[in-house]
N, C-alpha and C positions, 0 to 999 in steps of 0.2 A: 572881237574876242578879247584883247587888250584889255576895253573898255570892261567888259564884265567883270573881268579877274579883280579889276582895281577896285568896282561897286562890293564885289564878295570881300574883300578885304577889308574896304568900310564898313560893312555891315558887322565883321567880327570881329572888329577894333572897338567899335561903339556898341557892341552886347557885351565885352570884356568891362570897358568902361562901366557900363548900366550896370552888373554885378557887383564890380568893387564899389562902387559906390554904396546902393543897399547895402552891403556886406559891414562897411566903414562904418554906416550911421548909426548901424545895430549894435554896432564893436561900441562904438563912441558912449550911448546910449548907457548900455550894460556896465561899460565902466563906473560909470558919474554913477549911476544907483549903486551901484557896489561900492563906493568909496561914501555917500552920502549916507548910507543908512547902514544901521547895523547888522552884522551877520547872524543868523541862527543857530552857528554850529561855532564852539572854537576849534579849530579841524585838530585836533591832538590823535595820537597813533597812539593806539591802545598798549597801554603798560600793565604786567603783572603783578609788581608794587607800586601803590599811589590811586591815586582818582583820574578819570577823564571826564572831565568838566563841560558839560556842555551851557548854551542860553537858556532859560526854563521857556524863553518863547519859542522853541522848535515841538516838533512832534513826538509825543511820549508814551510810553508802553505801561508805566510805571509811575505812579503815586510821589510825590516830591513834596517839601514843605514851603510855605513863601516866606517864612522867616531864613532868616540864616539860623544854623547849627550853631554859630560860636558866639555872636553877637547881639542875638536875635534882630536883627534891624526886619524892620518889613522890605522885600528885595521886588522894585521896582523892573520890569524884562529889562532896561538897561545894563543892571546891575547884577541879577540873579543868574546863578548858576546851578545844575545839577550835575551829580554826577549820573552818566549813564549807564554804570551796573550796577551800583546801588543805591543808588537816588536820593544819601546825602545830598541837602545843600548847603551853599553858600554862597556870599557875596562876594565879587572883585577882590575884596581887603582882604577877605577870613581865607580863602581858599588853597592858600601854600601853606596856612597854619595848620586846618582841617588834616592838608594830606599828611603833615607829620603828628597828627593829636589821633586821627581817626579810621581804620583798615579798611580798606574795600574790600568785600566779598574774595573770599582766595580762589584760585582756580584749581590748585590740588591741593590734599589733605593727606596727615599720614593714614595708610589704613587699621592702627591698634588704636586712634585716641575717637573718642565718641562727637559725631558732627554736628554741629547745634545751630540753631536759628543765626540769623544774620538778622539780628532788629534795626531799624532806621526810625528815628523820629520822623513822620509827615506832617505834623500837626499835629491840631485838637480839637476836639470834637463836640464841635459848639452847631451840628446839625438840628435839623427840626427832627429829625429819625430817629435820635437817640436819647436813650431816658434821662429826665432832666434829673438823677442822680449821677448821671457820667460828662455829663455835660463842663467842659474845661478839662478833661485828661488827656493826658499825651494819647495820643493813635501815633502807633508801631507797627511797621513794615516789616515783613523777612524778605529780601532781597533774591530768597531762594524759593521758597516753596506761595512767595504771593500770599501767604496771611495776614488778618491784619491783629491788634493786641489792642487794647485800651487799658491803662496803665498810669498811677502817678508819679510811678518812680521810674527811674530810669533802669533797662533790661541788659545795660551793658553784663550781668552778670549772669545773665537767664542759662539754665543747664536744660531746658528742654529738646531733645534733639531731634531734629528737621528730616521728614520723608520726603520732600520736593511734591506733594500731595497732586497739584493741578498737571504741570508737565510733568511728572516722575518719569514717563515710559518714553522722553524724547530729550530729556537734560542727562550729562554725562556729568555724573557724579564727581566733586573733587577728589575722593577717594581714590575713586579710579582712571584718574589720570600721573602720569609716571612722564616725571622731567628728565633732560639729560643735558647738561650746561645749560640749562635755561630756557631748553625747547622742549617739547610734545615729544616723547620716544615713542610710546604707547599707552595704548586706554585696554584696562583690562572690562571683562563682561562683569557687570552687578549681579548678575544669577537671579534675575529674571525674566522670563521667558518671554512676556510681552515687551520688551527691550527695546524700541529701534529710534535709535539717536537723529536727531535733526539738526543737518550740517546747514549753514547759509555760508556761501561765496559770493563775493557782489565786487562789480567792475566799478569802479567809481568814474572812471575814464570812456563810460556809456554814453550813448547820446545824452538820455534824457536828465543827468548829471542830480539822480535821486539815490542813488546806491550808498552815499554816506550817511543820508535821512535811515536809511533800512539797517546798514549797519548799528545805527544805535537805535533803533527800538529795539532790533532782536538781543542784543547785549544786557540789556534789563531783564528780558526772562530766563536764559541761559545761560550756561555757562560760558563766558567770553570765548572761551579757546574755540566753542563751536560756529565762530561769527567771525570771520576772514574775509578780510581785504584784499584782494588776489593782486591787486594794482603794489601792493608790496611785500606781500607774502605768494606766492607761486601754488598752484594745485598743487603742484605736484609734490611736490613737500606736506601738502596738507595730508592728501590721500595716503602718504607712509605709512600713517598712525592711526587712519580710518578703522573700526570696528567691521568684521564680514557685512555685516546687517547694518544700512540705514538708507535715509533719507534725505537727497542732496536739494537744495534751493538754492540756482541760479540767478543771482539777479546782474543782467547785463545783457548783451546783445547775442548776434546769431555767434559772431565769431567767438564771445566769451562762454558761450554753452560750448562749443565744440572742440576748443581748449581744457573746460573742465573734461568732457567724455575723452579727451581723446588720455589726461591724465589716467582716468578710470584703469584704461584697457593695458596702462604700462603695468598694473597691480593684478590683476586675475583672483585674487583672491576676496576681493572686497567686490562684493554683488550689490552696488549703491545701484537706488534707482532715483532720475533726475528730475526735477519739475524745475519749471523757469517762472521766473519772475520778469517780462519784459521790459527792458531800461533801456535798449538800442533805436536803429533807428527804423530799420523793416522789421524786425521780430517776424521774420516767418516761420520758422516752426514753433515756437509760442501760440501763435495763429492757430496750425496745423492742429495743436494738441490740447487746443480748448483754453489756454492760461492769457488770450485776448493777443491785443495788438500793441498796447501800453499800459504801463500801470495805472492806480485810482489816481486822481487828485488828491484824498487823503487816505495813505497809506495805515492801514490798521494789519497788526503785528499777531493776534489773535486770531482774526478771519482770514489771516494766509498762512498760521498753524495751519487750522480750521480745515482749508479746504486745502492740504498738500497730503492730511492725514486721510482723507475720505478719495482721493484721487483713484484708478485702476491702472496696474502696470498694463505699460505698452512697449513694444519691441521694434526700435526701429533700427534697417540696414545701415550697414556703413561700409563706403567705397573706399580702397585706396588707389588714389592717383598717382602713378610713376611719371617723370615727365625727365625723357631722356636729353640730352640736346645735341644735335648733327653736329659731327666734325665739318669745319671748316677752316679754310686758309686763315682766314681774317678773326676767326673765333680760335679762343683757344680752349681744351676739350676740360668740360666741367662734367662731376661727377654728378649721376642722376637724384632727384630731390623726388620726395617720399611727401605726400599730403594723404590728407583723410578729408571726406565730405560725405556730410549727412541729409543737406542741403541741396547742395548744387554746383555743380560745375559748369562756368562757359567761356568762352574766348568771342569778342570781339566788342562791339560799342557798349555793351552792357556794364563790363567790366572795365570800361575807360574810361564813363562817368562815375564808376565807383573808386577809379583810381584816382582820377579828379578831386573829388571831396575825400579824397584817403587825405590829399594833399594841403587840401585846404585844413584838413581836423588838427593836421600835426603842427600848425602856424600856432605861436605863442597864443596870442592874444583869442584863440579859439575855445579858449576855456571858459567864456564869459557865454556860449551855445546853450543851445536849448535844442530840442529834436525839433523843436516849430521852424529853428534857423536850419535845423538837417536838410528840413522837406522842402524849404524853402532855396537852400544851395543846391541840392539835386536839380529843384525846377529849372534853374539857372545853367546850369550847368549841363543837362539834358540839352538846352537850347545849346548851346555854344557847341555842342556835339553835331547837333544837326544840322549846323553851319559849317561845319568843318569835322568830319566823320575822323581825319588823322587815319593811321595805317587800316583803318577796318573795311576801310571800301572793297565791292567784290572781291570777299573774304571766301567765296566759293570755289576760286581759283587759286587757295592758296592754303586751302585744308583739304584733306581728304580720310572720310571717316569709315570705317569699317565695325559693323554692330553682327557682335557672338562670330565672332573667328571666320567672318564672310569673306570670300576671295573678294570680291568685286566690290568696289566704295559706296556710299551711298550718292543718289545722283540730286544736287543740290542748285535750287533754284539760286537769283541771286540774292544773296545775304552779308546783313554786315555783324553778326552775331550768331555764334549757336551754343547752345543751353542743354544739360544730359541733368535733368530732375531726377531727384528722389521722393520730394514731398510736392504737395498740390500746389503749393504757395512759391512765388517768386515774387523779385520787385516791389515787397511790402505788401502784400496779400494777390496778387495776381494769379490767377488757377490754370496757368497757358495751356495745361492738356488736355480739359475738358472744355473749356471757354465757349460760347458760343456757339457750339455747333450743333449742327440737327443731324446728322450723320451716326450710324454708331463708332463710337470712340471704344478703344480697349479700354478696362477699370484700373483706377491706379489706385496704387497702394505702400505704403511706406515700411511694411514687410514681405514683399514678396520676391525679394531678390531681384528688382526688372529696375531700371531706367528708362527715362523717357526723355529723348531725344528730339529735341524741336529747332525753331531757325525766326530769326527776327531780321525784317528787311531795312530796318533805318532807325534811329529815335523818332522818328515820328511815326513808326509803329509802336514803339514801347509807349508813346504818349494815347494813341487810340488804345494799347491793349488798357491801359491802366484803366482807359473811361468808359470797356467795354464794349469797344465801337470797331473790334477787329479780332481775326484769328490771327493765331503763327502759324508755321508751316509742322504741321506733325510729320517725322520721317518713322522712328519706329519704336519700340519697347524691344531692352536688349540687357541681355545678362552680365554684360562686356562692352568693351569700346577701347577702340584703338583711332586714335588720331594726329594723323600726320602735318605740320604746321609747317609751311615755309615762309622765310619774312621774320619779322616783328609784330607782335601785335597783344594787345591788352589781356589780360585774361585771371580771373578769381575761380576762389572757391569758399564758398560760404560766406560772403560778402566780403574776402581779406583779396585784394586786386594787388599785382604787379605787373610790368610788362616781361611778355617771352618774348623769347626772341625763337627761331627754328629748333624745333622736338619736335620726337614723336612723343604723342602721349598717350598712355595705358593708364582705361578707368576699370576696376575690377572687384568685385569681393570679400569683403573685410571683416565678415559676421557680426552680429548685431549690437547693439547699447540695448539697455533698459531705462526707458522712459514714464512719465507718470502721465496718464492722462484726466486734465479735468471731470469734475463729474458732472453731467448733465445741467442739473440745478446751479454749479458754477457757473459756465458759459452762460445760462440764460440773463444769473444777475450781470453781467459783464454787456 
């Protein structure tokens, strides 16, 4: 017996090894490219006065020229810069000249003086398209409304004033945004009816580390104030100043969607409905709700207006989780803690491989990730789970569950996990309540007030379900759930993991979010 414990100990000293090492070579790897070659972005935080300068070799929403503005030099990607809200450029040298010679796009306006074009020189228009009597005139950009101008003279004085013509019904006017010491107080209605503003929020701190790419394409069509950085701007601050009516885009993971809703519901007065852009690294309800599993390869800024505008509300439930914790001698007595899950809730190996790579995200040098390394430290990491389960082993014996105010617990095969779903999708697209089986299953649905309560016997069932090659244990569909923990042991919600220690815990009714759901024609191109 000796002899075994010592071989199981080798085995999980040399799968910890085998980890860090892949782990290392890909850190090492990611460095030396990122120090070798140049960046796409120069990551600057959006300012209200001045330019934010991006490479012209990154991904653009928006028209730019390849001369510089001040010097004309021809601007080689080493060199060139744009800005990305209004798509001035410039060179390395010109570029601190530019921000004190030339105004970016304002973000509010007074409302008695008249709003006029925002022109940018892009070039000139030396096309096969254009009549060979225009041929060498500047081509002029509005920065607002996306027109373009052909011109010999320069528009810095043009009194034409600007409808926002292509977005009008989804860009928040400078007029009607209202500063207070330098922030957003409030955005009044333009008085018109078809109205409904389009917010983007994006985790930059997402798996798939694209959310700064989205951040500035959407900053060229919009108004900047509607394009937030959540990683240092807060929802919840944003939602203050939210208009009743719009339309929010999430770009970030499960945990960064249910951050934004759960801000939503602190305001009741603001009826935003949500679409996600998935940047994480399960995206399950992205899944769920038709908007895919990850974003394109090349993100286009028009065709995710496009298809956020043509989407159908959808209403999905939201649980609150009370999770009390037992007095005890050795514990001293903590006040109960309040979660929301739109998602899912469970306690046991599930939630300790996710606590796991929680652990591994927050290490410095994790910023050099990718979601391909997510999937791949999960894999890693699932295994090291299976070699050493840590407190979740017959986990049966040290919960007991009560579903819709049932005297009697439910009676629980052995498990080292159990999972209470709201949506079809877990573990990065896995459907545990329907899965497999030939049997009739009850219908699940993501508004009907039910949870669905299931049971995982090891990671190496999480490894069969993902490949389809197993069931979970179904115990029931319940309006409710009370669950009694004794012990320690791992436990998330909505992929955010920490360890509990002894609660009872109360999963309960929280009434609904509004959601957007893909349209048809979406999902199919995805």
């Amino acid at each position: 017996m000796e002899s075994f414990f010592n071989l199981n100990d080798v085995l999980v000293c040399n799968n910890y090894f085998l980890i860090g090492g892949v782990f290392l070579v890909y850190l090492i790897y990611r460095i030396l490219h990122s120090l070798l070659s140049d960046s796409n972005y120069m990551r600057t935080r959006y300012r209200v006065r001045g330019h934010t300068w991006r490479s012209i070799q990154c991904n653009k929403s928006v028209p730019y020229n390849i001369y510089c503005t001040k010097c004309g030099e021809l601007m080689l990607p080493t060199i060139g810069l744009f800005c990305e809200c209004c798509a001035v450029s410039a060179c390395k040298r010109c570029h601190r000249a530019i921000d004190k010679r030339l105004r970016c796009k304002p973000v509010t306006w007074p409302e008695d003086k008249p709003f006029y074009h925002h022109w940018v020189n892009v070039g000139t228009s030396q096309s096969e398209s254009v009549d060979q009597s225009e041929e060498g005139l500047r081509r002029y950009f509005c920065s607002w409304c996306h027109r373009s101008k052909l011109s010999a003279a320069s528009l810095a004085g043009d009194v034409e004033l600007c409808d926002f013509q292509r977005y009008r019904n989804i860009i928040i006017p400078p007029a009607c945004v209202q500063l207070e010491k330098g922030r957003v107080s409030n955005i009044k209605h333009p008085g018109d009816n078809d109205w409904e503003p389009f917010i983007i929020l994006a985790n930059p701190k997402s798996g798939s580390n694209r959310s700064d790419e989205l951040l500035s394409l959407f900053r060229g069509l919009l108004n900047p104030i509607q394009v937030v950085d959540i990683s240092s701007t807060s929802p919840e601050s944003v939602v203050r100043w939210l208009p009743p009516k719009c339309r929010i885009l999430v770009a970030g993971g499960d945990g960064t969607v249910a951050w934004v809703m759960n801000s939503l519901f602190s305001f009741p007065h603001v009826k935003a409905a949500v679409a996600i852009l998935p940047m994480g690294t399960g995206n399950d309800l992205s899944r769920v709700l038709g908007w895919g599993a990850g974003s394109h390869t090349s993100l286009d800024a028009h065709d995710i207006i496009s298809s956020v505008q043509q989407a159908s509300l959808q209403p999905l439930d939201r649980w609150k989780v009370t999770i009390i914790p037992k007095r005890s001698r050795l514990i001293r007595y903590r006040q109960p803690r309040v979660l929301y899950a739109y998602n899912y809730a469970s306690i046991g190996v599930d939630a300790q491989v996710a606590l796991d790579f929680h652990h591994a995200r927050a290490q410095f040098l994790y910023r050099y990730a990718s979601r391909t390394l997510n999937y791949i430290a999960y894999l890693f990491l699932g295994v090291g789970r299976a070699l050493d389960a840590g407190g979740c082993v017959a986990l049966e014996r040290r919960v007991r569950v009560r579903v819709g105010g049932a005297p009697e617990p439910l009676a629980l095969p052995p498990l080292q996990a159990l999972v209470a779903l709201n949506i079809p999708s877990w573990g990065a697209g896995v459907d545990l309540w329907s899965m497999g089986s030939e049997e009739d299953v009850a219908e699940q649905s993501i508004h009907d007030g039910k949870l669905e309560v299931v049971g995982i016997s090891s990671s190496f069932h999480i490894a069969r379900l993902q490949c389809g090659l197993a069931e979970p244990y179904r115990f029931a569909q319940a309006s409710s759930l009370k669950i009694d923990l004794e012990g320690s042991c791992a436990m998330q919600v909505d992929g955010e993991p920490w360890m509990q220690g002894p609660a009872t815990i109360l999963i309960e009714p929280a009434g609904q979010s509004l959601m957007l759901r893909a349209c048809v024609k979406q999902r199919r191109s995805e």
